[in-house]
C-alpha positions as CSV (number, residue, x, y, z in Angstrom):
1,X,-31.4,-2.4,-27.9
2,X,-29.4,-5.5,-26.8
3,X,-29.6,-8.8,-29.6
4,X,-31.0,-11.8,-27.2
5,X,-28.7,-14.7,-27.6
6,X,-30.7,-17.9,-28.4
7,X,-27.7,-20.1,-29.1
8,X,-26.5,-22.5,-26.6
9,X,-25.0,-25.5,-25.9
10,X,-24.9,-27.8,-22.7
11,X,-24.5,-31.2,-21.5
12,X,-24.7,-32.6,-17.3
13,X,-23.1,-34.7,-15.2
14,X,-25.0,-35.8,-11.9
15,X,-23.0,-33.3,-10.0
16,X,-22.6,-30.1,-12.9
17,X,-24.0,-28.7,-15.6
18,X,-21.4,-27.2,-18.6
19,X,-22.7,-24.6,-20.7
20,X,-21.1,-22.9,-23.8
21,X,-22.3,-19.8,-25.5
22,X,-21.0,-18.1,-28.4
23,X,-19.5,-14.6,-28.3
24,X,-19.7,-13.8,-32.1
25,X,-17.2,-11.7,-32.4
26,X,-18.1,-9.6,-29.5
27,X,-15.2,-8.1,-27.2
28,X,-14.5,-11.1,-24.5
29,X,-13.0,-7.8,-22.4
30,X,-16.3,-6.3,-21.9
31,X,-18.3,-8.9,-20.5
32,X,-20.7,-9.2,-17.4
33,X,-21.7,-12.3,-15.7
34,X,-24.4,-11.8,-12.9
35,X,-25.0,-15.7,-11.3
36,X,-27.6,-16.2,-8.4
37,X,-28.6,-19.9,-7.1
38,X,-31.3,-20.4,-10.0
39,X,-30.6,-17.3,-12.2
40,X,-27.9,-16.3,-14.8
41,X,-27.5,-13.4,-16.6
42,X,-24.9,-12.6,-19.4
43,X,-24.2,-9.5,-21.4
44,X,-21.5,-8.5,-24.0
45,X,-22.4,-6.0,-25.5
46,X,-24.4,-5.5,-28.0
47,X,-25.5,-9.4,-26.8
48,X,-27.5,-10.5,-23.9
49,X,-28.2,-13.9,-22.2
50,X,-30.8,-15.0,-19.5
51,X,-31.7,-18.2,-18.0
52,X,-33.7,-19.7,-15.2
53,X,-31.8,-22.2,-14.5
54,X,-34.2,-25.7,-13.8
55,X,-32.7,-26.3,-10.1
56,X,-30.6,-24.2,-7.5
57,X,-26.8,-24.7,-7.9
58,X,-23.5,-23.6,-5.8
59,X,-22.7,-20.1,-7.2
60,X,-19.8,-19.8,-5.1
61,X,-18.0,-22.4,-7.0
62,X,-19.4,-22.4,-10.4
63,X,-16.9,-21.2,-12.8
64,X,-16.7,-19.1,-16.4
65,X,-13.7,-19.4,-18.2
66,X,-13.5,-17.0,-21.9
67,X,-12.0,-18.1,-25.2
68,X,-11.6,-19.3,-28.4
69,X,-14.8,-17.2,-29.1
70,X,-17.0,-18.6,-26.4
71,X,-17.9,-18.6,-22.5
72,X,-17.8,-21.9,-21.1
73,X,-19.4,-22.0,-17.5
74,X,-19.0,-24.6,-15.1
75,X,-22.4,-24.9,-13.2
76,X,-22.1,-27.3,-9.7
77,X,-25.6,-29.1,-9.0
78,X,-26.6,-28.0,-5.2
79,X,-28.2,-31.7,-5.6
80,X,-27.0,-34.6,-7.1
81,X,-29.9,-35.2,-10.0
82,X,-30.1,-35.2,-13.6
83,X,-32.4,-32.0,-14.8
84,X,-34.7,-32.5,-17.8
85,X,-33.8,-29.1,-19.3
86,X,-31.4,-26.6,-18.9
87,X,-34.4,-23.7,-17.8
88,X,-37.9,-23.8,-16.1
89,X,-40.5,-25.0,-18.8
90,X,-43.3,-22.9,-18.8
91,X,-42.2,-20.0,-17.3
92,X,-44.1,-16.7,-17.4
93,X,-43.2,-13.3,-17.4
94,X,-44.2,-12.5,-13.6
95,X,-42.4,-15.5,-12.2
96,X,-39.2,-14.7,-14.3
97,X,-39.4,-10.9,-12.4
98,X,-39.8,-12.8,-9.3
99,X,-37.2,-14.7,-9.5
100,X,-34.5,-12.2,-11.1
101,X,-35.6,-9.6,-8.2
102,X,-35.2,-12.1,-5.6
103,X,-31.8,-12.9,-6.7
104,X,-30.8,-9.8,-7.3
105,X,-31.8,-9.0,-3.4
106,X,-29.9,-11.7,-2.5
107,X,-26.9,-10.7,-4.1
108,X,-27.0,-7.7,-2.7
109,X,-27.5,-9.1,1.1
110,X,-24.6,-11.6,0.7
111,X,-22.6,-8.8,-0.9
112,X,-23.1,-6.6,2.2
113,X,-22.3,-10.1,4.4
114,X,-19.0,-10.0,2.8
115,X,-18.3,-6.4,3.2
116,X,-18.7,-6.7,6.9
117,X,-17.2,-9.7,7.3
118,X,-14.0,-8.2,5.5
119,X,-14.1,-5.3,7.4
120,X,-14.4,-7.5,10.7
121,X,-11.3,-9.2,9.4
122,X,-9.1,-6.3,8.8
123,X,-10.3,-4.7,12.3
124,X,-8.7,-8.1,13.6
125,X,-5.8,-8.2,11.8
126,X,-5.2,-4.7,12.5
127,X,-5.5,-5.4,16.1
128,X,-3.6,-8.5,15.6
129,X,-0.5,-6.8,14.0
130,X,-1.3,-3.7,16.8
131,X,-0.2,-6.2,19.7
132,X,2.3,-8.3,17.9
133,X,4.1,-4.7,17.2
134,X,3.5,-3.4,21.0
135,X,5.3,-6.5,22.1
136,X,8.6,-6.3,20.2
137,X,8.6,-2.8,21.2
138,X,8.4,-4.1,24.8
139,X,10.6,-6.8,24.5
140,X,12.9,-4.2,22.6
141,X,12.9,-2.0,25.7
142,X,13.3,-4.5,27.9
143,X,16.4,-6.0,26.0
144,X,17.6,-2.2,26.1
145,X,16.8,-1.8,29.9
146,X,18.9,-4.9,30.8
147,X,21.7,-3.4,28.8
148,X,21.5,-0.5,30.5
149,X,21.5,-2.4,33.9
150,X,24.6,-4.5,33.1
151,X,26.6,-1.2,31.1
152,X,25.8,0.6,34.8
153,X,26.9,-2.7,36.9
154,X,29.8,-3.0,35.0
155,X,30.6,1.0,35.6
156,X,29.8,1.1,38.9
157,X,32.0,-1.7,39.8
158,X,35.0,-0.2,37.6
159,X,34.5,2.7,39.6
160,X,34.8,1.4,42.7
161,X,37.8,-0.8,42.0
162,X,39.2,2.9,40.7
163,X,38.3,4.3,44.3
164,X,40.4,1.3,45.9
165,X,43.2,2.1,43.9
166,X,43.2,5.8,44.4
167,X,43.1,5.0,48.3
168,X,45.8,2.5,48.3
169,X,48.1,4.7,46.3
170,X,47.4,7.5,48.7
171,X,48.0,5.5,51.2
172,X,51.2,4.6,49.8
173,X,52.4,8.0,49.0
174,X,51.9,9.5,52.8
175,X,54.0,6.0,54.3
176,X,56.6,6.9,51.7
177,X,56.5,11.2,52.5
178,X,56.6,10.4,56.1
179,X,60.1,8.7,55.4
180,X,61.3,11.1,53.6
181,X,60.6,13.6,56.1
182,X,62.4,11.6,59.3
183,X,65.3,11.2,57.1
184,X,65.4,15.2,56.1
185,X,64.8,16.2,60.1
186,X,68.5,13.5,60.4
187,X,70.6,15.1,58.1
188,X,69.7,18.7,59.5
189,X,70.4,17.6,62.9
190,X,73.7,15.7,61.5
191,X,74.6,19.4,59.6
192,X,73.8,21.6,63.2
193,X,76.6,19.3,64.9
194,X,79.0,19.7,62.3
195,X,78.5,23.6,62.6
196,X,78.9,23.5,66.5
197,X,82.1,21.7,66.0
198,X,83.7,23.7,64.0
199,X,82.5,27.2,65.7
200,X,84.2,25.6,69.3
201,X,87.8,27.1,69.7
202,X,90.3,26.7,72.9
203,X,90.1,30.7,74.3
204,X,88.0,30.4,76.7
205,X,86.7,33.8,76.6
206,X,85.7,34.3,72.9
207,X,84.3,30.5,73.3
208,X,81.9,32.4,75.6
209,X,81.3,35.0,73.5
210,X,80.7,32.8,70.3
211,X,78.7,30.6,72.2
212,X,76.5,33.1,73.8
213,X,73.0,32.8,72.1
214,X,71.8,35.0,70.2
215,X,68.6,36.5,70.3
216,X,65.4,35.3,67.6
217,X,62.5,37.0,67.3
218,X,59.3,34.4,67.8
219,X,59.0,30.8,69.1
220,X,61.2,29.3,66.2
221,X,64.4,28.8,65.7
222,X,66.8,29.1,63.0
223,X,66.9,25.3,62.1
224,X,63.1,24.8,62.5
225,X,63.1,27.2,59.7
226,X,65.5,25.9,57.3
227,X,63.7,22.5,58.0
228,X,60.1,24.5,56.5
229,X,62.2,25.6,54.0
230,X,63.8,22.2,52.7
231,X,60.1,20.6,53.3
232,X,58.3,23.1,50.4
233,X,57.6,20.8,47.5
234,X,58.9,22.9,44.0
235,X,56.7,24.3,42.2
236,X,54.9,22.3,39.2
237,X,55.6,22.7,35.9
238,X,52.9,24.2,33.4
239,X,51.4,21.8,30.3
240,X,48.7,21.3,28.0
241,X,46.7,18.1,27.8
242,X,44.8,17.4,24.9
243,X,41.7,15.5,25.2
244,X,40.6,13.5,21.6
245,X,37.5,11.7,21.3
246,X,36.5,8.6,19.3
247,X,34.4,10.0,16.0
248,X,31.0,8.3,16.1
249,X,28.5,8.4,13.4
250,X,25.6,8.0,15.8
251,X,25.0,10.1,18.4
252,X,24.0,7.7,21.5
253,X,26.6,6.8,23.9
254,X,29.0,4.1,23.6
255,X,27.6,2.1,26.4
256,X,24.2,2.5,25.3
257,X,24.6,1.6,21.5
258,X,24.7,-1.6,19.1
259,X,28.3,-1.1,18.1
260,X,27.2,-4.2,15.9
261,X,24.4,-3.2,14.3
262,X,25.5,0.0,13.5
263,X,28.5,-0.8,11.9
264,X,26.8,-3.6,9.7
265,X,24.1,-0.6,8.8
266,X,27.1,1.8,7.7
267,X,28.4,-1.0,5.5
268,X,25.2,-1.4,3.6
269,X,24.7,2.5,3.3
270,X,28.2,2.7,1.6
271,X,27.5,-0.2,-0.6
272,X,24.2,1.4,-1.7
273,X,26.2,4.7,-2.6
274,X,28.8,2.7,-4.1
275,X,25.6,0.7,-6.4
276,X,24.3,4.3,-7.1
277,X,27.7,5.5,-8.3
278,X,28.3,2.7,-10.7
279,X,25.0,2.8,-11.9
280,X,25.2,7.0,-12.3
281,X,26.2,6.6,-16.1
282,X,23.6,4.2,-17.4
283,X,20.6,6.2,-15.4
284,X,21.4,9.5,-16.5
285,X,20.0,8.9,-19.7
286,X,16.7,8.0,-17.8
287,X,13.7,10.4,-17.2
288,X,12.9,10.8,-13.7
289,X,9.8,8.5,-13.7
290,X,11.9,5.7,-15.2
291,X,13.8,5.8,-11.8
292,X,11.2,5.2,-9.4
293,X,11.1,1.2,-9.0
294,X,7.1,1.4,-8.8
295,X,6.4,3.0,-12.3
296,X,9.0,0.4,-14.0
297,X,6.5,-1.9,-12.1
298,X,3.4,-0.7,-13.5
299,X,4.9,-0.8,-16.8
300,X,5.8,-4.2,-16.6
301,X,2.6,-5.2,-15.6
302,X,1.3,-3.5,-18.5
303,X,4.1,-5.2,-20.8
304,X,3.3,-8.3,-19.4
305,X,-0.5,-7.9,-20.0
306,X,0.4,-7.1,-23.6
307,X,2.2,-10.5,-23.8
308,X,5.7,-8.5,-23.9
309,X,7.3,-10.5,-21.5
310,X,11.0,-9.8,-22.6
311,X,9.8,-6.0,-22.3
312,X,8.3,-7.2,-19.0
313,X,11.8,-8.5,-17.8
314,X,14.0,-5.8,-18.4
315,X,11.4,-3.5,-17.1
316,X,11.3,-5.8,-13.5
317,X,15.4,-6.0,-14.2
318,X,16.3,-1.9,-13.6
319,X,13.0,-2.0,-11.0
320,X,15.0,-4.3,-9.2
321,X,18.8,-3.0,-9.7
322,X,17.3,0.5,-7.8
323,X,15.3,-1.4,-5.2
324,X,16.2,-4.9,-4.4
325,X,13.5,-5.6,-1.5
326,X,10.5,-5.3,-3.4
327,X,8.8,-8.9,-3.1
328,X,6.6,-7.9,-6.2
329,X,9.0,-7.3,-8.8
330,X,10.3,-10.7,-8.4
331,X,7.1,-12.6,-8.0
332,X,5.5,-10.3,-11.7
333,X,9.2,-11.3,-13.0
334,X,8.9,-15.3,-11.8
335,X,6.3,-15.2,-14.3
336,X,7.4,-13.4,-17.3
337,X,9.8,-16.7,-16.8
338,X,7.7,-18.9,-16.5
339,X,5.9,-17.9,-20.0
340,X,9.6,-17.7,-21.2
341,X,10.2,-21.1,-20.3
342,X,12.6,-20.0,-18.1
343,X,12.4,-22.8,-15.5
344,X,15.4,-22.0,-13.0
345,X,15.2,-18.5,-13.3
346,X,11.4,-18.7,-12.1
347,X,12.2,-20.7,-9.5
348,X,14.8,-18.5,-8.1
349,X,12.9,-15.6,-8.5
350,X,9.6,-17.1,-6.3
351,X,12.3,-18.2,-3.9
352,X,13.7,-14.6,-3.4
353,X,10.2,-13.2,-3.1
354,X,9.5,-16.3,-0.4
355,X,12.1,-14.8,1.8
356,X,11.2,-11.5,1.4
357,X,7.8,-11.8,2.3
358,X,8.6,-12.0,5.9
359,X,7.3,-12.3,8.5
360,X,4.2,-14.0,6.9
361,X,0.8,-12.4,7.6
362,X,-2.6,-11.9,6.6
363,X,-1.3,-8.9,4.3
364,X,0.6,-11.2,2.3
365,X,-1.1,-14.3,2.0
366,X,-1.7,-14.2,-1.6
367,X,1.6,-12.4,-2.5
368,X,3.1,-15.9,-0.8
369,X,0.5,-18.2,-2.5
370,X,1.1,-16.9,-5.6
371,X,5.0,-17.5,-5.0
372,X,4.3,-21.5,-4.1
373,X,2.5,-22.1,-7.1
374,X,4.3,-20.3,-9.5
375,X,7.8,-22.5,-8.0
376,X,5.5,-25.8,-8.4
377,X,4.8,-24.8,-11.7
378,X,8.1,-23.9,-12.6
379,X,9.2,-27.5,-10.7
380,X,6.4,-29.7,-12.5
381,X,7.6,-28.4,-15.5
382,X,10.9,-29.5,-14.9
383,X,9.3,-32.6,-13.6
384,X,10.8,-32.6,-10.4
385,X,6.8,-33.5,-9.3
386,X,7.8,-34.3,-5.7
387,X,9.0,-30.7,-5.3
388,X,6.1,-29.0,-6.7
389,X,3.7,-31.0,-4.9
390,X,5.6,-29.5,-1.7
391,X,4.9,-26.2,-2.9
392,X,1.3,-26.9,-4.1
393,X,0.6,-28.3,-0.5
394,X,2.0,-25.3,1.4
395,X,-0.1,-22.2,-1.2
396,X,-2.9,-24.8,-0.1
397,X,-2.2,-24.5,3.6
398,X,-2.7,-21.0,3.0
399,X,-5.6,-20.6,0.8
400,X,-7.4,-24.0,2.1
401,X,-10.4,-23.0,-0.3
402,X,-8.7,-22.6,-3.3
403,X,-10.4,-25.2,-6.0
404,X,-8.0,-24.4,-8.7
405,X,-5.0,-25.1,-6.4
406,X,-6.3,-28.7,-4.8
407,X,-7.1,-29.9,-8.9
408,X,-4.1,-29.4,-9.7
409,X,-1.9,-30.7,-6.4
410,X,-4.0,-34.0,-7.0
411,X,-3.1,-33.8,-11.0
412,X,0.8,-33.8,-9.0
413,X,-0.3,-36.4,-6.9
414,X,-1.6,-39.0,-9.7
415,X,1.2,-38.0,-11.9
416,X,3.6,-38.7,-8.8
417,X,1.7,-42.5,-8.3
418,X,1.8,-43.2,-12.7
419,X,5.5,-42.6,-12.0
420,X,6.1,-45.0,-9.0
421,X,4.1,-47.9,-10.2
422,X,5.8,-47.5,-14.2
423,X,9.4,-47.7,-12.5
């Protein structure tokens, strides 16, 4: 059987209503708060509070905050009006079951709302990151077609500036064979008259003789063929070329590849290894768990929960030393620093996970507010306030609706002006 809590405390504004119970020693861990417009309901167990409250209020922005051994709530007035008593006077049994059904009911409708609006949402933003990744890949084929197109003009005219050449050396070579040959056909006509000189001799009748032709089998004669014969090229000589080609660690062609790209991505692969190497003798001592970056996150969070943020750290440090673009593990160690009091380190660490959570969508919105305001923080504490307010403004660009944000970028903001007007 619960124990009904009957003491309470509260005192109003025109616009709120602040309420304290007392927990009595009951575990602050395991409490449930149920608010409605003009019902609230509290239990930690073994306790139990109920209240009709006297007039409706905003339950979307009413607040309950647990410590020092009691809940505060922070109840905003729908109307501006100061309420005779904290609950309904008077009321019965049957009106109190009215009212906790109805707001029950209620709940549940705007709970269902939400659940469709949120899936409406993530159907858009889906759809939204769908077409946003379509058209890189269109502008990345594009980009590759017009590199093709150029690579191809660029061939086709090297090749035809190769054809030019080929046909002008040709050219070349059957002027300068042509030569050659009218100056072979004049020596062997200059060698025939030398012969026919010296074969002439002053008998008359074995000049006849001598001189009488001689018969040749076919249409040719003798010097015809010693011309064929002097006008057969010699034969060529036999050799072996070897052909050697440019080892490539990708297998695309040269003209189609990102010579750039590639090489910068087979620097960072061999600076990896090279990491993995020098970092071979402190993880072997490591179970195999301990060397997956998103259980040394868990346990950090878990460290961090605990209030061990040292443990915390070096749990986010090794998460980090085997996987460096992991935007959590330096937002959770940002604030292990910032409970450390370790200012610049927090600040550097938010900014790291800033530029890591790239390009920004609706997926990391509150990865990046949290960032903003833990490097405000971390600036306000330094008071650099002008710096912080910058960072409170843009988490608030973000998550426009955040109450807890725009307090405390207006806290900047009057700090900022007490500063001005005391210099």
């Amino acid at each position: 059987m619960p124990v009904w809590l009957q003491e309470h405390s509260w005192r109003q504004t025109l616009t709120a209503v602040y309420l304290s119970l007392p927990l009595r020693g009951a575990r602050a861990t395991a409490a449930s708060i149920f608010c409605s417009e003009q019902y609230l309901k509290v239990s930690i167990p073994p306790f139990l509070f109920e209240a009709v409250l006297y007039a409706p209020i905003d339950d979307t922005n009413s607040t309950a905050r647990i410590g020092n051994g009691n809940i505060f709530f922070t109840l905003y007035k729908k109307e501006p009006a100061m309420w005779d008593s904290l609950t309904l006077a008077n009321a019965d049994k049957e009106k109190l079951q009215y009212l906790r059904e109805n707001a029950i009911l209620k709940a549940h409708e705007k709970a269902k709302e939400e659940t469709e609006a949120k899936k409406i949402t993530k159907q858009e933003h889906k759809k939204y990151a769908l077409e946003a990744t379509m058209k890189l890949e269109e502008a990345e084929r594009k980009r590759i077609e017009d590199l093709k197109e150029k690579e191809r003009q660029k061939v086709t005219k090297e090749l035809e500036l190769w054809k030019k050449q080929q046909k002008d050396a040709n050219k070349y070579k059957s002027i300068q064979k042509k030569g050659e040959f009218h100056q072979e056909v004049e020596q062997l006509k200059e060698r025939k008259n030398e012969k026919m000189n010296k074969t002439k001799i002053p008998n008359e009748g074995t000049s006849k003789a001598r001189l009488k032709p001689t018969k040749v089998h076919g249409s040719c004669s003798m010097f015809s063929e010693n011309l064929k014969e002097e006008q057969l090229p010699a034969p060529r000589s036999a050799a072996t070329i070897k052909v050697n080609f440019t080892p490539r660690a990708f297998p695309t062609a040269l003209r189609e590849s990102r010579v750039a790209e590639e090489e910068e991505w087979l620097q960072k692969q061999a600076e990896a290894r090279r990491t993995i190497k020098s970092d071979l003798s402190e993880l072997e001592d490591l179970k195999e768990e301990e060397k997956n970056p998103d259980w040394l996150k868990d346990k950090g969070n878990k460290m961090f929960a605990m209030g061990n943020y040292l443990g915390a750290v070096n749990a986010y440090n090794l998460a980090v030393r085997l996987n460096s673009k992991l935007p959590l593990l330096y937002l959770n160690r940002a604030a292990c620093h910032l409970k450390l009091r370790n200012l610049h380190k927090a600040i550097e660490d938010s900014s790291k996970a800033l530029e890591l959570l790239t390009p920004p969508v609706p997926d990391n919105e509150n990865a990046r507010v949290k960032a903003f305001v833990r490097r405000g923080t971390a600036f306000c504490q330094l008071e650099l306030y002008t710096e912080g307010l910058q960072d409170y403004e843009a988490a608030l660009k973000i998550d426009p609706k955040n109450k807890n944000i725009e307090k405390d970028a207006e806290k900047i903001r009057h700090l900022i002006q007490g500063t001005m007007q005391s210099s």
